[in-house]
C-alpha positions as protocol buffer text, in pm:
chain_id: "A"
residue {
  index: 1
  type: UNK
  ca { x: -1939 y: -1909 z: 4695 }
}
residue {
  index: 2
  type: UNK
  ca { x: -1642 y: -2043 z: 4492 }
}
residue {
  index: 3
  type: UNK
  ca { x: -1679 y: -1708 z: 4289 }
}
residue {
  index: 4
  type: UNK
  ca { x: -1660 y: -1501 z: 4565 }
}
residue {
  index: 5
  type: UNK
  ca { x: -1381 y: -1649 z: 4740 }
}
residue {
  index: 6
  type: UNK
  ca { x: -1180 y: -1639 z: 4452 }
}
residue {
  index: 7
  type: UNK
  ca { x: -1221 y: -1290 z: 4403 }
}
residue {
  index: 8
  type: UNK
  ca { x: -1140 y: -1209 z: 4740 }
}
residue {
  index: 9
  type: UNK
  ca { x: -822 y: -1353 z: 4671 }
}
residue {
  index: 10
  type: UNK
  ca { x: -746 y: -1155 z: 4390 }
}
residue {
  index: 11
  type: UNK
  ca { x: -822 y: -880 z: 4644 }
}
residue {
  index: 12
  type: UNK
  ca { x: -587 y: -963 z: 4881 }
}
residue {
  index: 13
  type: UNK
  ca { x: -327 y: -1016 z: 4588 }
}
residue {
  index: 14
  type: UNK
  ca { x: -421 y: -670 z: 4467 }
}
residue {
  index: 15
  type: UNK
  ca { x: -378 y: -493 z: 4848 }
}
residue {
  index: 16
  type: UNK
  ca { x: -24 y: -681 z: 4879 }
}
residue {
  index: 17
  type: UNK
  ca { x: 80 y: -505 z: 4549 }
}
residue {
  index: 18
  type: UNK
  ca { x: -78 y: -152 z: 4606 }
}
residue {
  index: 19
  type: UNK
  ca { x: 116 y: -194 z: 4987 }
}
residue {
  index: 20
  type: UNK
  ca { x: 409 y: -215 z: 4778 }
}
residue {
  index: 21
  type: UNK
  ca { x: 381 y: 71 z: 4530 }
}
residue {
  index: 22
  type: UNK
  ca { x: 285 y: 262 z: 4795 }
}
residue {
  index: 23
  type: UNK
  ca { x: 584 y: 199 z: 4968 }
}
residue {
  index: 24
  type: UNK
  ca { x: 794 y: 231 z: 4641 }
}
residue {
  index: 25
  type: UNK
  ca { x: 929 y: 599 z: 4735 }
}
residue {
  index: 26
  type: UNK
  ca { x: 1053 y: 487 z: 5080 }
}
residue {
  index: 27
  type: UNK
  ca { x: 1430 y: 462 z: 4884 }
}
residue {
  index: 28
  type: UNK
  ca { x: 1338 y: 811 z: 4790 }
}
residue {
  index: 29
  type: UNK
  ca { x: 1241 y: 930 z: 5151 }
}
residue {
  index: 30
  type: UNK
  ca { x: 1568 y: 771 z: 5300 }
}
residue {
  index: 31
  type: UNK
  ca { x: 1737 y: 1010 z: 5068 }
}
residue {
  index: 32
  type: UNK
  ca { x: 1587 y: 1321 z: 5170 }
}
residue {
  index: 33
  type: UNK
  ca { x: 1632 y: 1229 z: 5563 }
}
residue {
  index: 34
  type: UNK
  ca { x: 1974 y: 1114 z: 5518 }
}
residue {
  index: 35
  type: UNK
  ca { x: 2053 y: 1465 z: 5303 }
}
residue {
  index: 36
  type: UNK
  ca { x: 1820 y: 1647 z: 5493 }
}
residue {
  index: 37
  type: UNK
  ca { x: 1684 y: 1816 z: 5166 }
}
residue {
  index: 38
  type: UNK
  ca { x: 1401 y: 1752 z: 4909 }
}
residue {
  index: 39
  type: UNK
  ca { x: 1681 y: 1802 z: 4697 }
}
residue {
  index: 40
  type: UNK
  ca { x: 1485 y: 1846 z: 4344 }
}
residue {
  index: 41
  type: UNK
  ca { x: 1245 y: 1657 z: 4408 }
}
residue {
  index: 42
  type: UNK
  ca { x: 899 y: 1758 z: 4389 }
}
residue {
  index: 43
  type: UNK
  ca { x: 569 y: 1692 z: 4633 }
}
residue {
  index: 44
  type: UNK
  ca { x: 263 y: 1699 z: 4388 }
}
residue {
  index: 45
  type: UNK
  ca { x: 335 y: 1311 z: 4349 }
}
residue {
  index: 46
  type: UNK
  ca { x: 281 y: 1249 z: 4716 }
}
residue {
  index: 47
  type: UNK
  ca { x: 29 y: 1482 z: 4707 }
}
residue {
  index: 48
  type: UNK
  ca { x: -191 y: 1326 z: 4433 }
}
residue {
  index: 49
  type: UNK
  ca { x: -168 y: 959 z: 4582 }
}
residue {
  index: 50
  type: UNK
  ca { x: -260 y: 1102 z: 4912 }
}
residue {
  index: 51
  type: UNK
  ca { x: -578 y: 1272 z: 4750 }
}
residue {
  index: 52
  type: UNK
  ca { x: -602 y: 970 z: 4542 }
}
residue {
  index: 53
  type: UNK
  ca { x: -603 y: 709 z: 4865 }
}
residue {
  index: 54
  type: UNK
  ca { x: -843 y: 960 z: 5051 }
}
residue {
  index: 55
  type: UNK
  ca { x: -1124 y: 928 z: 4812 }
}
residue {
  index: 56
  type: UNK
  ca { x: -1097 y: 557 z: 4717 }
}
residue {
  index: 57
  type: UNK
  ca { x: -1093 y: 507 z: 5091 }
}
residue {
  index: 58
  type: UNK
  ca { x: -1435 y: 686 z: 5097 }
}
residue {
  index: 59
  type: UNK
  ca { x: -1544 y: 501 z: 4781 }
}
residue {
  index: 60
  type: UNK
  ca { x: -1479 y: 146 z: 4986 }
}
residue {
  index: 61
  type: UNK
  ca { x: -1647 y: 279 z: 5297 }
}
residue {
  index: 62
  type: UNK
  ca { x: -1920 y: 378 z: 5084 }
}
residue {
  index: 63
  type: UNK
  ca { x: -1962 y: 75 z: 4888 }
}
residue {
  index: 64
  type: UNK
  ca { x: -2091 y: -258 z: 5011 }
}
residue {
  index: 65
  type: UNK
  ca { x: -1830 y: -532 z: 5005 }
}
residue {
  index: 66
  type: UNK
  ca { x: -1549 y: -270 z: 4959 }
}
residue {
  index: 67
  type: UNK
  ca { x: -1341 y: -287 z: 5286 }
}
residue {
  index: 68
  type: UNK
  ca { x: -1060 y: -388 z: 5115 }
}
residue {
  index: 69
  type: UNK
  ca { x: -1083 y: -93 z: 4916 }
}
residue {
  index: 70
  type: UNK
  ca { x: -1107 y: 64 z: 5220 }
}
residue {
  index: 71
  type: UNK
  ca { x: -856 y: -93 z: 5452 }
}
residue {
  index: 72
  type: UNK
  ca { x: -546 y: -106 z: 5139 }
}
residue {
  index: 73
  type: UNK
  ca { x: -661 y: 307 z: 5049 }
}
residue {
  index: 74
  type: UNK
  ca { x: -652 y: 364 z: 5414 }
}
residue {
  index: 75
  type: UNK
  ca { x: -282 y: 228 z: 5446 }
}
residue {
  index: 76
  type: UNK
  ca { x: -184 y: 443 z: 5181 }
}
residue {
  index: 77
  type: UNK
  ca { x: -348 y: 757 z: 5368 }
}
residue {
  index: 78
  type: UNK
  ca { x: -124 y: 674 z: 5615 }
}
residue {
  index: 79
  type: UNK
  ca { x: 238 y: 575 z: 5401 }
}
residue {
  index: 80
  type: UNK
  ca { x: 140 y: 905 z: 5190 }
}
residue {
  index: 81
  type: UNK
  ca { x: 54 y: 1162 z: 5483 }
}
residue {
  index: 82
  type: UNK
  ca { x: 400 y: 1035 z: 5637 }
}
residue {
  index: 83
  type: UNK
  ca { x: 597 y: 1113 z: 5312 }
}
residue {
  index: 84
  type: UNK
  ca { x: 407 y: 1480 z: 5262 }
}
residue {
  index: 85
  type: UNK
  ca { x: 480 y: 1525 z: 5658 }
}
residue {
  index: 86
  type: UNK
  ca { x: 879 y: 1423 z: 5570 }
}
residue {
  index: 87
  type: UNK
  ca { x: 861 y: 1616 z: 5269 }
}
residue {
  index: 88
  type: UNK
  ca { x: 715 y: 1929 z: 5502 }
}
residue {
  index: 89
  type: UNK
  ca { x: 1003 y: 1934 z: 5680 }
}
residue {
  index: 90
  type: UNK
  ca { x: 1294 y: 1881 z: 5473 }
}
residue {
  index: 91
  type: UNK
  ca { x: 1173 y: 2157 z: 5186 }
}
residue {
  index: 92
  type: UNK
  ca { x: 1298 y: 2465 z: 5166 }
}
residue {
  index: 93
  type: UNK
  ca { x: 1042 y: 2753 z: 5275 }
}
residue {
  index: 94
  type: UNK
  ca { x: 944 y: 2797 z: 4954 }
}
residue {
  index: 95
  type: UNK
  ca { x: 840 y: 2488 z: 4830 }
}
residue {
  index: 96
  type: UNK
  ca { x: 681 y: 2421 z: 5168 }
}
residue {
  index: 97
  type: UNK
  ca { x: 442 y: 2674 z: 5145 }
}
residue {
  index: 98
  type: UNK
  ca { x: 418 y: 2577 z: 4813 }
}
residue {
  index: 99
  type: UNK
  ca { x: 277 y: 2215 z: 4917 }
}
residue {
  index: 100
  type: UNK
  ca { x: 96 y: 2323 z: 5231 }
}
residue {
  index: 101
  type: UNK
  ca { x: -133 y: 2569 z: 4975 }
}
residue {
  index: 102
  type: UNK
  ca { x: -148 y: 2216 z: 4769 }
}
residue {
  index: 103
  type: UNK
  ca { x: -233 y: 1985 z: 5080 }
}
residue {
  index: 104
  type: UNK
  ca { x: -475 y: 2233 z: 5156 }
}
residue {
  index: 105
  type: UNK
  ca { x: -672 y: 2256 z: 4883 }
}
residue {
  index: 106
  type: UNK
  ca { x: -621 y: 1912 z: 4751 }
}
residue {
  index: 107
  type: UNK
  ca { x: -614 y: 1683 z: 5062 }
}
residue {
  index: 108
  type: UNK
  ca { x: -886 y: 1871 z: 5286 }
}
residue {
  index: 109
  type: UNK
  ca { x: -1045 y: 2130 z: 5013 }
}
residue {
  index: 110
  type: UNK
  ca { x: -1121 y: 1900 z: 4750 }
}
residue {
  index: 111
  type: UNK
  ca { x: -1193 y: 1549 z: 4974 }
}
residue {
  index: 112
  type: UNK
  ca { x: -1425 y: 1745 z: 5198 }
}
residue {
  index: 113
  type: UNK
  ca { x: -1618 y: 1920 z: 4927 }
}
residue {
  index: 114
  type: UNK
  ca { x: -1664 y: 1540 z: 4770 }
}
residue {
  index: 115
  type: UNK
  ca { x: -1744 y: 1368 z: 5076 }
}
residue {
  index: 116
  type: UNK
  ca { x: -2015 y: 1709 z: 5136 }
}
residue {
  index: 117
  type: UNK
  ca { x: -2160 y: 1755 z: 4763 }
}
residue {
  index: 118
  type: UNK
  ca { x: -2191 y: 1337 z: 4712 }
}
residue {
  index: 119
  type: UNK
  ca { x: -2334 y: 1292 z: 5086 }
}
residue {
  index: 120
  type: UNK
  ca { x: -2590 y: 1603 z: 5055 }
}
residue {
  index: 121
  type: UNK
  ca { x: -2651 y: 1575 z: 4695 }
}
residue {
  index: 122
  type: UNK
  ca { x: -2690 y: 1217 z: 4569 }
}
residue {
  index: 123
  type: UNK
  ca { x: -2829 y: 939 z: 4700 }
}
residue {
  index: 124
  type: UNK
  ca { x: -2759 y: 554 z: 4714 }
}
residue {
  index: 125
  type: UNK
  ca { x: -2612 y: 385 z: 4386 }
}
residue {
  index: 126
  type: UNK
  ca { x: -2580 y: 714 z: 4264 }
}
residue {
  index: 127
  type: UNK
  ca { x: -2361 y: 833 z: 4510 }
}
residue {
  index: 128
  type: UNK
  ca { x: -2123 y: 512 z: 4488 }
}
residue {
  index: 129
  type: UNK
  ca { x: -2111 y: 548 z: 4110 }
}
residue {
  index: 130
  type: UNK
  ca { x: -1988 y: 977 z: 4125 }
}
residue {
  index: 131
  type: UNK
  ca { x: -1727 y: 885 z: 4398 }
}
residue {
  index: 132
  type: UNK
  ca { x: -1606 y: 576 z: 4162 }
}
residue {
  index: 133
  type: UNK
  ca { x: -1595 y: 779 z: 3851 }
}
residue {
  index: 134
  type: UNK
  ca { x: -1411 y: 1116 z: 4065 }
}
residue {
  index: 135
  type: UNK
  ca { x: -1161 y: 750 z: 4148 }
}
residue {
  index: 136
  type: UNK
  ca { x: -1137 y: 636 z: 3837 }
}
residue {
  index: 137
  type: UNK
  ca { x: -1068 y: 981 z: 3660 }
}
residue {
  index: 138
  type: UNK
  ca { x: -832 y: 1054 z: 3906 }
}
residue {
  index: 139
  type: UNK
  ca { x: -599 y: 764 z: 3835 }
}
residue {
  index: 140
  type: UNK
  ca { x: -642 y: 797 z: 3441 }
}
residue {
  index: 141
  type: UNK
  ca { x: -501 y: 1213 z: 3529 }
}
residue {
  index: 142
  type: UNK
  ca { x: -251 y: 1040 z: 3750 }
}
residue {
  index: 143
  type: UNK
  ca { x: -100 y: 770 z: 3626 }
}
residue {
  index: 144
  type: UNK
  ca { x: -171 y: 906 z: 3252 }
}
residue {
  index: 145
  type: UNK
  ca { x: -3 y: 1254 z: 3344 }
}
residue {
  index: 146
  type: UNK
  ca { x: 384 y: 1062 z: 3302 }
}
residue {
  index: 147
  type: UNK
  ca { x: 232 y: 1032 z: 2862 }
}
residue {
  index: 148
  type: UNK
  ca { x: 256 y: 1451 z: 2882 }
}
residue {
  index: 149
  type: UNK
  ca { x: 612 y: 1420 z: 2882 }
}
residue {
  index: 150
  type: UNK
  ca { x: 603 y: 1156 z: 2583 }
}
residue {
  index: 151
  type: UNK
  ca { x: 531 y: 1468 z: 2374 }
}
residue {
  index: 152
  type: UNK
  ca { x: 850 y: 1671 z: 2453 }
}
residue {
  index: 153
  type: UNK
  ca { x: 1082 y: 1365 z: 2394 }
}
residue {
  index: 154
  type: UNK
  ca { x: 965 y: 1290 z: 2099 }
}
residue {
  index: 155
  type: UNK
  ca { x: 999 y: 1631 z: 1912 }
}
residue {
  index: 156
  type: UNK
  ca { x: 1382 y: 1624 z: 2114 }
}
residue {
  index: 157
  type: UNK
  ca { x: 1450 y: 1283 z: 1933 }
}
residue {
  index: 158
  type: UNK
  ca { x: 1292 y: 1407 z: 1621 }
}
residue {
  index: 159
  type: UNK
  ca { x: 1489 y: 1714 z: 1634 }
}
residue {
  index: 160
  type: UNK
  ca { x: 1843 y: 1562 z: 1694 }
}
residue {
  index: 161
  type: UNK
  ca { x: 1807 y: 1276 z: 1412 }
}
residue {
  index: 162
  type: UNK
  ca { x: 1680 y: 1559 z: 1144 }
}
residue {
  index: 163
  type: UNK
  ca { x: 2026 y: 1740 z: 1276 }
}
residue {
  index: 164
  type: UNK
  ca { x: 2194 y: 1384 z: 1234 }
}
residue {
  index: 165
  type: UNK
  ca { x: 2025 y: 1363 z: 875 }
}
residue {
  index: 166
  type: UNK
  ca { x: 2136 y: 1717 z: 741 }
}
residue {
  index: 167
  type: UNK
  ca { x: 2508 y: 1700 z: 887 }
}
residue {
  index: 168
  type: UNK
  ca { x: 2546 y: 1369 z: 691 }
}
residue {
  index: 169
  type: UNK
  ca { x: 2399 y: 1509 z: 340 }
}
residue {
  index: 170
  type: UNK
  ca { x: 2686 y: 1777 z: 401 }
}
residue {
  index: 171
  type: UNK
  ca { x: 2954 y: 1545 z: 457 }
}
């Protein structure tokens, strides 16, 4: 029982910081209301953690002992669907079409198709263990996707200090 109850309380210390992270971009959102304007900012973000909050939400639904997996990923259905909505209407047409195409086949394509397939196709533990690995390869693509960038910067830096180097043998 003492087990338990302490890891419900890491639980509840783990929904209080994924409220928070998912309320990270509300700076960002003020910004675009207050400009009226996505400015340069881009929706796929929003997007991703909305997908991302949709099918952990089904994983803690689907799992016993998972409603705070449930009720946290639920929140952030909410928080996210309010910053695509915001996004929606402050983009210019392009981009809006641009992320209603994305919504589409992200937020109702993709989650329907896995709630479908892992409903009609597997059963039980089975069916727990393909939504939790869809979850959990999600968030590696998601949170992992900032590294891509890594590669660009380096070969920048790496660039300007072998410009550095060869101006100083010439001096």
């Amino acid at each position: 029982m003492e087990i338990l109850s302490l890891s419900f309380f890491v639980g509840i210390i783990g929904n209080v910081i994924s409220v928070l992270v998912f309320l990270s971009p509300i700076g960002t959102f003020e910004r675009i209301i207050k400009h009226k304007s996505t400015e340069d900012f881009q929706s796929l973000p929003y997007i991703c953690t909305l997908l991302n909050s949709s099918l952990w939400t089904y994983y803690g639904i689907t799992k016993p002992g998972g409603l705070l997996v449930a009720t946290v990923n639920g929140f952030g259905i909410f928080v996210e669907a309010v910053y695509v909505g915001l996004f929606l209407i402050y983009a210019p047409k392009k981009m809006k079409l641009k992320t209603g195409v994305l919504v589409g086949i992200l937020n109702v394509g993709f989650v329907a198709a896995a709630i479908v397939v892992t409903q009609l196709a597997l059963e039980s533990e089975t069916q727990i263990g393909a939504i939790g690995l869809m979850c959990s390869g999600l968030n590696i693509i998601m949170y992992g996707s900032p590294l891509a960038a890594m590669d660009k910067i380096l070969k920048f830096r790496i660039r300007i200090l072998m410009w550095h180097k060869t101006i100083w043998k010439g001096i």
